[in-house]
C-alpha positions as CSV (number, residue, x, y, z in Angstrom):
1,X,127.0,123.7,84.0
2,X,127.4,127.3,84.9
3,X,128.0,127.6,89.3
4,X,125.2,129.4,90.4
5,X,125.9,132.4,93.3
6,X,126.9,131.3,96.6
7,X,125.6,133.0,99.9
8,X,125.9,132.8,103.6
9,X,122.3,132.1,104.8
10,X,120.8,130.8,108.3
11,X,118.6,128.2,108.6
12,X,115.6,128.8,110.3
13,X,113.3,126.0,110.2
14,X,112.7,122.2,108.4
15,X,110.4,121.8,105.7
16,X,108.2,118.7,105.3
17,X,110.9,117.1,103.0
18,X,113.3,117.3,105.7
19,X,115.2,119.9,104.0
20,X,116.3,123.5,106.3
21,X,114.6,126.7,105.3
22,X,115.7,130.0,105.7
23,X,113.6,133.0,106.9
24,X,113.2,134.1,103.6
25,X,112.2,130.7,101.7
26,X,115.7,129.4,100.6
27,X,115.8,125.8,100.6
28,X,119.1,123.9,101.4
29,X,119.2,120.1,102.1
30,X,121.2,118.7,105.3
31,X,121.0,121.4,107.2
32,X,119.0,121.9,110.4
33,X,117.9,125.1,112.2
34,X,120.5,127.6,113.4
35,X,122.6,126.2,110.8
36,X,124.8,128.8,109.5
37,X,125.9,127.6,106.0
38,X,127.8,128.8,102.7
39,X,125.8,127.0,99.9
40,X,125.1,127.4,95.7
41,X,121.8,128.3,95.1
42,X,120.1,127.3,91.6
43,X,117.4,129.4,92.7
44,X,115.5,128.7,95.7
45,X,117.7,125.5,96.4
46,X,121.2,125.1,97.3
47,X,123.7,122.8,98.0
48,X,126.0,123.1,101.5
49,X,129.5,124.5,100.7
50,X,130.5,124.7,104.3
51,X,129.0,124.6,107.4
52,X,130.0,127.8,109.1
53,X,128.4,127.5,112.5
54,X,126.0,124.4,113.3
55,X,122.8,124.8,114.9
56,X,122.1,123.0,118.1
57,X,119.3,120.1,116.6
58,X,123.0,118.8,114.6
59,X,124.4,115.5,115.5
60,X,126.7,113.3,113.7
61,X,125.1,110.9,111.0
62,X,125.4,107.3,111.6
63,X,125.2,106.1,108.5
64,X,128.7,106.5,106.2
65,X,126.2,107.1,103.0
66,X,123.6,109.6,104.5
67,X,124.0,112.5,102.0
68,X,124.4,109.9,99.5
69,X,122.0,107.7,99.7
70,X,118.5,108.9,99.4
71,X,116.6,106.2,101.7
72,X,117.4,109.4,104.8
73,X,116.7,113.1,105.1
74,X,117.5,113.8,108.8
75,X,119.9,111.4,110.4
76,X,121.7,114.6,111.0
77,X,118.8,116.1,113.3
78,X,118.9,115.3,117.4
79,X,116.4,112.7,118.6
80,X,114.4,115.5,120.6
81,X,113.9,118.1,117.2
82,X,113.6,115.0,115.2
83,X,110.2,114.3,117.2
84,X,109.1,117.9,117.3
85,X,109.3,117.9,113.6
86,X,107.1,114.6,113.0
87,X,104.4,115.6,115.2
88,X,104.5,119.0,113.8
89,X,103.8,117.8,110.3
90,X,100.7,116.2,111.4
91,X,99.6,119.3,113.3
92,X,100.3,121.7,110.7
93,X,98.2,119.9,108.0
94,X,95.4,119.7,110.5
95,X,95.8,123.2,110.8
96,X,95.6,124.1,107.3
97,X,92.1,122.7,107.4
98,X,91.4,124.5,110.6
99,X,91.0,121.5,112.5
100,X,92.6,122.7,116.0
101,X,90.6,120.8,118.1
102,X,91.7,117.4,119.0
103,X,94.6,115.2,121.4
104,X,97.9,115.0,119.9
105,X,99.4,111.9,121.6
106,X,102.8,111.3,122.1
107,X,105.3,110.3,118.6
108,X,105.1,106.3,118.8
109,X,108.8,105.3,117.5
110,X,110.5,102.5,115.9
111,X,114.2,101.4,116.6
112,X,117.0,101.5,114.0
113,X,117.4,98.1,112.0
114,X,114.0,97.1,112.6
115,X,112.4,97.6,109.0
116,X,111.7,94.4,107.8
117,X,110.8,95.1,104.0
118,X,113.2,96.9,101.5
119,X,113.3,97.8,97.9
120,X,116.7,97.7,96.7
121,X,117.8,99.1,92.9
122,X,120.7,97.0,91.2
123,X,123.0,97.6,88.2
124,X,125.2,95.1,86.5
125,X,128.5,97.4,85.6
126,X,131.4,95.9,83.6
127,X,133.5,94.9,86.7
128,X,130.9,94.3,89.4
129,X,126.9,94.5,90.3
130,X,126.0,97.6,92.5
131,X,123.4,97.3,94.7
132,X,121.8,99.3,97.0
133,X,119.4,102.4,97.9
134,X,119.2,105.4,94.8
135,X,120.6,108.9,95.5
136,X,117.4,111.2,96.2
137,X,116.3,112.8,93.4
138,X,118.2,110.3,90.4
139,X,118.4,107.0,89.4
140,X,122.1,106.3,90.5
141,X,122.5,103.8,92.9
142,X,124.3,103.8,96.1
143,X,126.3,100.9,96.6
144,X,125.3,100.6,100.2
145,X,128.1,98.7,102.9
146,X,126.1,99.3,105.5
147,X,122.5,100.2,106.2
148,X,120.5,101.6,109.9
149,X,117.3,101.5,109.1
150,X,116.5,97.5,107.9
151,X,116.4,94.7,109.9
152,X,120.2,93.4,110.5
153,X,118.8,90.1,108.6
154,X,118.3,92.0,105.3
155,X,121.6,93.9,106.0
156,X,123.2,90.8,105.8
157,X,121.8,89.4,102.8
158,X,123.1,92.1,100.6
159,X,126.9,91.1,100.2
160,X,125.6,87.5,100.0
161,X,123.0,89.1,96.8
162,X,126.0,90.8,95.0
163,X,127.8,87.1,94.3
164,X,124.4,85.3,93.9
165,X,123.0,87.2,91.2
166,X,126.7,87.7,89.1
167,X,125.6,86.7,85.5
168,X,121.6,87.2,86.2
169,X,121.0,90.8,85.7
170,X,120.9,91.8,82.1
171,X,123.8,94.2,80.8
172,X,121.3,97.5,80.3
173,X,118.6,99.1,82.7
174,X,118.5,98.4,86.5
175,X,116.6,95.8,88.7
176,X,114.6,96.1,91.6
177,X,114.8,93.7,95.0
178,X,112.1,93.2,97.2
179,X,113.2,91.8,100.2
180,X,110.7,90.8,103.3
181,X,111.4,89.3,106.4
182,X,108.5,87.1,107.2
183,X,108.1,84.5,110.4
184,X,109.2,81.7,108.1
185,X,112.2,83.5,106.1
186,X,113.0,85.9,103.4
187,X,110.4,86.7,101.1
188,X,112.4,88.3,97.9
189,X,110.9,89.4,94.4
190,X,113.5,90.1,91.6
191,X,112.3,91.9,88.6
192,X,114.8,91.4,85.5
193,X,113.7,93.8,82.7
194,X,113.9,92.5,79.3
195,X,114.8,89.0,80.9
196,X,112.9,85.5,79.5
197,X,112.9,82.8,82.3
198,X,113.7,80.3,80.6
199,X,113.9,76.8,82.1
200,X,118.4,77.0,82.5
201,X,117.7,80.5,84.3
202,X,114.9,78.9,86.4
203,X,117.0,76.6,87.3
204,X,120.0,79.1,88.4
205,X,118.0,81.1,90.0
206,X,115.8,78.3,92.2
207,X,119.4,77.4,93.5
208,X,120.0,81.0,94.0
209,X,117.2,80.5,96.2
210,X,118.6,78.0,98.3
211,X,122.2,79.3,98.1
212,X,120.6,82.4,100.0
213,X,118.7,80.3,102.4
214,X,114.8,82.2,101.0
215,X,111.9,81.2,102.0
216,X,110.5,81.8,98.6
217,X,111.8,83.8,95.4
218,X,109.5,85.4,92.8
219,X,110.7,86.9,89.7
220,X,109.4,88.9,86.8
221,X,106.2,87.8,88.9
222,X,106.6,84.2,88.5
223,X,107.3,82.3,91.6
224,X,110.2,80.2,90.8
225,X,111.4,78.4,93.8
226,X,109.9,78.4,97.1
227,X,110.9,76.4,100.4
228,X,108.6,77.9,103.3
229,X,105.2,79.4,103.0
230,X,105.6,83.1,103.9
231,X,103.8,84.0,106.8
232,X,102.8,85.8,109.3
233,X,100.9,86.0,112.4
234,X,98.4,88.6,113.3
235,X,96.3,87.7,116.2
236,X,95.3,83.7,115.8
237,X,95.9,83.6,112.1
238,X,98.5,83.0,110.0
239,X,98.4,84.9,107.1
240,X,100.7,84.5,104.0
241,X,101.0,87.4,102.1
242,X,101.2,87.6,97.9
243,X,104.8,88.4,96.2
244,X,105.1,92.2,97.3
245,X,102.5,92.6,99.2
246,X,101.9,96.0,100.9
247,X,102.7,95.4,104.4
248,X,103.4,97.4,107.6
249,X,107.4,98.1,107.4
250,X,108.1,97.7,111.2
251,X,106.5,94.7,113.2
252,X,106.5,97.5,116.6
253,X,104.9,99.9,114.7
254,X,102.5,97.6,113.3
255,X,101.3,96.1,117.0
256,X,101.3,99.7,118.1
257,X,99.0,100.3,115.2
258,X,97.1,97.4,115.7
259,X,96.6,98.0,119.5
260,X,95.2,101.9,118.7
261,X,92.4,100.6,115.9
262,X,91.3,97.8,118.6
263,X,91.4,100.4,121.1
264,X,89.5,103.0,118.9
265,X,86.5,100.7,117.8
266,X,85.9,99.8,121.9
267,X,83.2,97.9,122.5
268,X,81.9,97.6,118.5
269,X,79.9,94.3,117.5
270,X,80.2,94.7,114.0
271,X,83.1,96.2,111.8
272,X,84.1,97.4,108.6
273,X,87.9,96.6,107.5
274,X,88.2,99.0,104.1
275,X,91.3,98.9,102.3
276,X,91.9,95.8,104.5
277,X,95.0,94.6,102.4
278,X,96.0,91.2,103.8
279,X,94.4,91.3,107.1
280,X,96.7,93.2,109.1
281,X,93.6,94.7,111.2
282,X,91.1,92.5,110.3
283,X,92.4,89.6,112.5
284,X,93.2,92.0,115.6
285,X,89.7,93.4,115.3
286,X,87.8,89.6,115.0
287,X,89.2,88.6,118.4
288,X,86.5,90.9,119.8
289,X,84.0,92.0,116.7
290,X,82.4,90.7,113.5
291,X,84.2,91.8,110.9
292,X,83.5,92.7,107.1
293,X,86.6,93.1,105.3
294,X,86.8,95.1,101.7
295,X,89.8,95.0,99.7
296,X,90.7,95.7,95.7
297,X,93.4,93.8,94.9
298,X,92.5,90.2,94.0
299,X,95.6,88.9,95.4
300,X,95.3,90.1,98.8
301,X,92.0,89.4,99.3
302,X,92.7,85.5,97.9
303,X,95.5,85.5,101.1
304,X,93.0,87.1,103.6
305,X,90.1,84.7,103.1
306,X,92.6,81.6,103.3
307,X,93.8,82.8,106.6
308,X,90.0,83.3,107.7
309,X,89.3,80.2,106.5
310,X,92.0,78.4,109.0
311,X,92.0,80.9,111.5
312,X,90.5,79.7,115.0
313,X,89.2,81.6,118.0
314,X,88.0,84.5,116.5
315,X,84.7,85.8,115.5
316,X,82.8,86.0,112.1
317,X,85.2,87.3,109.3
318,X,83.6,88.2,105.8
319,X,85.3,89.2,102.5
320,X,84.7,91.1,99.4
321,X,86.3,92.3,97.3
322,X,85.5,95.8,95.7
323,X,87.4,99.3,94.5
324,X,86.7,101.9,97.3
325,X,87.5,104.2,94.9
326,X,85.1,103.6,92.2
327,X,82.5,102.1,94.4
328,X,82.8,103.4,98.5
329,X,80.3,101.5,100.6
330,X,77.2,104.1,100.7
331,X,75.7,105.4,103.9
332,X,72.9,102.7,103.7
333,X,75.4,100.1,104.1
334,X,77.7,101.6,106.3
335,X,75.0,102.2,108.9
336,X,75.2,98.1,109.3
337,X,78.6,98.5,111.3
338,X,78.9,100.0,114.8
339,X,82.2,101.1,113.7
340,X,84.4,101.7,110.8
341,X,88.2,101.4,109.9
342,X,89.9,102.8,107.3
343,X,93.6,102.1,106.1
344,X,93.7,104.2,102.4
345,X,96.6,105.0,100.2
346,X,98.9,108.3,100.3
347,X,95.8,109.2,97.2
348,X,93.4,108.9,100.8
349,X,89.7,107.7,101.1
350,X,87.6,111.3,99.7
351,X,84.8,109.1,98.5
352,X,84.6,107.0,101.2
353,X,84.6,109.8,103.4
354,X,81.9,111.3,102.0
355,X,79.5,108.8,102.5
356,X,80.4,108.5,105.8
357,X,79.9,111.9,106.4
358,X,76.4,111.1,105.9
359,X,76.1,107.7,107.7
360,X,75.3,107.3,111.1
361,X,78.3,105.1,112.4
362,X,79.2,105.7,115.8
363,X,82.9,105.0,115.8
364,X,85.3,105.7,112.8
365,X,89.5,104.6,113.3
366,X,91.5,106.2,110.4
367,X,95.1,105.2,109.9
368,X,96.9,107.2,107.3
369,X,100.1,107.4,105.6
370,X,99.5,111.3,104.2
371,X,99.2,114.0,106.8
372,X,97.8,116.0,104.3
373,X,94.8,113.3,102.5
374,X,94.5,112.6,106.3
375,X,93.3,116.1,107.1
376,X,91.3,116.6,104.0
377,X,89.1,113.5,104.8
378,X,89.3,114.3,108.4
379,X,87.3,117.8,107.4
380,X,84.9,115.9,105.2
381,X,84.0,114.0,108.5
382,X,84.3,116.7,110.8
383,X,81.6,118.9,109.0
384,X,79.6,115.6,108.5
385,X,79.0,115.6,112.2
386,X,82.4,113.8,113.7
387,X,84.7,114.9,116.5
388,X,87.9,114.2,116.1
389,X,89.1,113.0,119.2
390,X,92.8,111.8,118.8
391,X,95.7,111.7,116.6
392,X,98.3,109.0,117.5
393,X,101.7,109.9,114.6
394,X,103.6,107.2,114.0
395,X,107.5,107.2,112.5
396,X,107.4,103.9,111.0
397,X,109.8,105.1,108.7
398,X,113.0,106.4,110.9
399,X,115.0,109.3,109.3
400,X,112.7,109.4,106.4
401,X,110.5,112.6,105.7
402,X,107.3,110.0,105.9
403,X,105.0,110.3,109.3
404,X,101.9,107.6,109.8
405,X,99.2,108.3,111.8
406,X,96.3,106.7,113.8
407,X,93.3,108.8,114.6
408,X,89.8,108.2,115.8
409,X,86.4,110.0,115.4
410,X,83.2,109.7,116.9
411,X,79.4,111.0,116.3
């Protein structure tokens, strides 16, 4: 591979992928503005040759794989211009729909260590099995000693994974580890490509189970051992959620969440949950309103009704299943609900949204992973009669270029 030309260039700015741009649209990753670097470009990109001067957002990484490991972008970027740069996304793809108008609340923050859910790649080699976070933009893994973003539980675990799972992982291809921290244990899936489960590996792996002190250990989606019940608690329920289950990654940022979408509804009798996953709002919300819960995936909604089922202290919670997506709740029957909630996808909730554009529900409470779906459907609402009144962002996921919101609306 030829070397492509190297220049001095000055940063001037971050782009949404975390990466410094200069003045005249050079990209160049690690770098943060008033950077002055040397770096080989491949056309608009470059990679950092030196650092000749650094700008005054750098600070020293903590992590000893950040520039490695692709699971961070900015670990190099101060606290104070690492906030100003989350918010900032959120504003800036309201702004591209010319939506100016509205609160921008203060950046709700999570603390390092304190992701509970991972997804770790593994690789048998000939001498050893790497495991760990993949470099951004490949599929080589980083075999990670060390790790500041997930809960110091998981951190732990992974050494002890490395000598459990010597022999397991076939020879070609990598695996992938899902590892949750629930209120009962570890929750881990293990998917082994190309691998039967045969009843001698079933029974390895069930003691693998124990060895590693899990609460319960799926692979190649078959549960095959299992000593606690996963669960967790929202509000009076105790939910317990199917083998990789999308869940919140933070537990702060997921009361902080919780706390907003109660907030936002106020004094709402009757509520629609859509793309209610598990529960994770629906049992907040029921403390204080009827709920109606609507969820696609058959697994989720199996674990949300069980909860309801058991659940005590809260009021009426209803269940259905049904694929917003193909089939959005239409105006007629959103018009049953004094208010609405809505947790979609990164894809967002356009159909949805545009039958509530032409309902009459008083209260809508958006949370959103996508800044830019986000202020799409937020313009679909807005010119349906909607004020958008506040945007709450969210950095569930520290370092990361991801930014979560929590915004409300009202006729």
């Amino acid at each position: 591979m030829t070397p492509g030309p190297i220049r001095e260039v000055e940063i001037f700015s971050l782009g949404h992928e975390g990466d410094g741009e200069t003045a005249e649209g050079l990209y160049v990753p690690y770098t943060v503005p008033g950077d002055r670097v040397r770096a080989e470009f491949d056309g608009i990109r470059g990679r950092v040759i030196e650092i000749v001067a650094p700008g005054p957002a750098r600070v020293q990484a903590p992590c000893r794989h950040f520039g490695s490991c692709g699971g961070c972008a900015v670990q190099h970027l101060s606290a104070d211009a690492y906030a100003a740069w989350k918010v900032d996304q959120v504003r800036q793809a309201l702004s591209q729909r010319n939506i100016l108008e509205f609160e921008m609340k203060p950046l709700v923050s999570v603390a390092p260590r304190s992701r509970r859910r991972a997804t770790l790649s593994a690789k048998q080699t000939r001498d050893a099995i790497v495991l760990g976070f993949q470099e951004r933009g490949s599929t080589f893994i980083v075999d990670i000693a060390e790790c500041h973003v997930i809960d110091r539980r998981l951190e732990e675990l992974v050494p002890k994974l490395r000598e459990a799972l010597a022999g397991e992982l076939p020879r070609s291809g990598q695996c992938e580890i899902g590892l949750t921290v629930t209120d009962t244990g570890i929750d881990m899936t293990l998917g082994l490509p190309g691998v039967a489960i045969d009843g001698p590996r079933r029974t390895r792996l069930a003691k693998l189970a124990t060895q590693l002190h899990l609460a319960r250990l799926t692979v190649n989606d078959d549960m095959v051992a299992q000593t606690h019940v996963p669960a967790l608690k929202w509000a009076d329920a105790y939910v317990s959620p199917p083998p990789g289950a999308f869940l919140q990654a933070v537990p702060s940022a997921e009361q902080a969440m919780q706390t907003l979408v109660v907030e936002g509804v106020g004094n709402s009798r009757k509520v629609a949950d859509l793309f209610a996953g598990c529960g994770t709002f629906t049992f907040p919300l029921a403390k204080s309103a009827a709920v109606s819960a609507f969820e696609a995936d058959i697994d989720a909604v199996s674990a949300l009704k069980d909860a309801a089922k058991h659940a005590h202290g809260l009021k009426l919670i209803t269940v259905e299943r049904r694929d917003l997506f193909r089939r959005p709740l239409l105006n007629v029957e959103l018009e049953a609900f004094d208010a609405i909630v809505l947790d979609p996808p990164r894809a967002g909730a356009k159909a949805q949204c545009e039958q509530l554009a032409q309902a009459k529900v008083k209260r809508v409470v958006m949370v959103s992973c996508s800044p830019a779906t986000f202020a799409r459907d937020a313009r679909t609402l807005i010119d349906g009669g909607y004020k958008l009144h506040s945007v709450t962002p969210i950095d569930q996921f520290l370092w990361a270029t991801q930014v979560e919101l929590v915004a409300r609306f009202e006729r």
